[in-house]
N, C-alpha and C positions, 0 to 999 in steps of 0.2 A: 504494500500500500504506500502511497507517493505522501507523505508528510511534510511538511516545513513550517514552519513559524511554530515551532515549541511543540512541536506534535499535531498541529492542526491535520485536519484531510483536507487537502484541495479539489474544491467541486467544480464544473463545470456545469454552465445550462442551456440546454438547448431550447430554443423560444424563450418569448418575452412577451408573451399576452398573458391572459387574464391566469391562469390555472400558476403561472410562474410568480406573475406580480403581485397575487391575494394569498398561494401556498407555498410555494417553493423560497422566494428569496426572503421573504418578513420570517417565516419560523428559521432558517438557516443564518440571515443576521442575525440572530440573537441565540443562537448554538455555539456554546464557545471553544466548539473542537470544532468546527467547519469554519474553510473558508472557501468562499466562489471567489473563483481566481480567475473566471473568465464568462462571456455570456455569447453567444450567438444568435442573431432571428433574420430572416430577410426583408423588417420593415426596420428601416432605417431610425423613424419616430420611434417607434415601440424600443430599439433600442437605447437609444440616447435616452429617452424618460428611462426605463428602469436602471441602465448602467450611473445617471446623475442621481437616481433615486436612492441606489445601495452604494455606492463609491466603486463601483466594477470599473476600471482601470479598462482592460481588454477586450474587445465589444467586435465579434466578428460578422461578417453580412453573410461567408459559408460555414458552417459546421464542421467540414473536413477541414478547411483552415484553422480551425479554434482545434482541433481535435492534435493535429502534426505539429503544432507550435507552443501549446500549453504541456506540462507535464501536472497533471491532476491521479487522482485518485478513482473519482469516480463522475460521472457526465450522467446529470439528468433531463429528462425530457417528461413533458405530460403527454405526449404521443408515442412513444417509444415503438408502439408498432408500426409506426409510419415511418421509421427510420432504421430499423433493427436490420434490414437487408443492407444497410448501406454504412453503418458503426459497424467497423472493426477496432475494439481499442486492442494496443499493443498486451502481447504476455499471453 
C-alpha cells in the first residue's frame, strides 16, 4: 500500500459530480489517515469547484493520466463499472 505523509493512504478520485462532492471527498477530508492526492472528471467546472473546494492540488481532465502520474494507494470512482474494463492499476 502507497503511504506518505506519516502513514497517510493516498487516494485518488475518479469524477467530481454529485456522489464525489456530497460522499467521497467531505467524509475522506476529514479521515485523518486519507489523503486525495489527486482528482480527475472530464468537466472542467466540476473540476476546478471540487479540487478549490478540498485543496486537491492535481486535477486531471483523463483518468489514465491521473492514474500513470500519481503514485496512490487506492483510486475511487462512484461508477466503477463504467470504468473497470479500462483501470489497470499497477501490482
Amino acid at each position: 500500500m502507497s503511504r506518505h505523509n506519516g502513514g497517510r493512504v493516498r487516494i485518488g478520485i475518479i469524477g467530481t459530480g454529485w456522489w464525489s462532492t456530497q460522499a467521497h471527498l467531505p467524509s475522506l477530508a476529514q479521515y485523518p489517515d486519507a489523503d486525495v492526492v489527486a482528482i480527475a472528471d472530464l468537466s472542467a467546472e466540476r473540476l476546478r469547484r471540487a479540487g478549490d473546494a478540498y485543496g486537491i492540488e492535481r486535477r486531471y481532465s483523463d483518468f489514465r493520466q491521473m492514474l500513470d502520474a500519481v503514485s496512490m494507494a487506492f483510486c475511487a470512482t462512484a461508477r466503477a463499472t463504467a470504468y473497470a474494463d479500462r483501470i489497470r492499476l499497477p501490482g
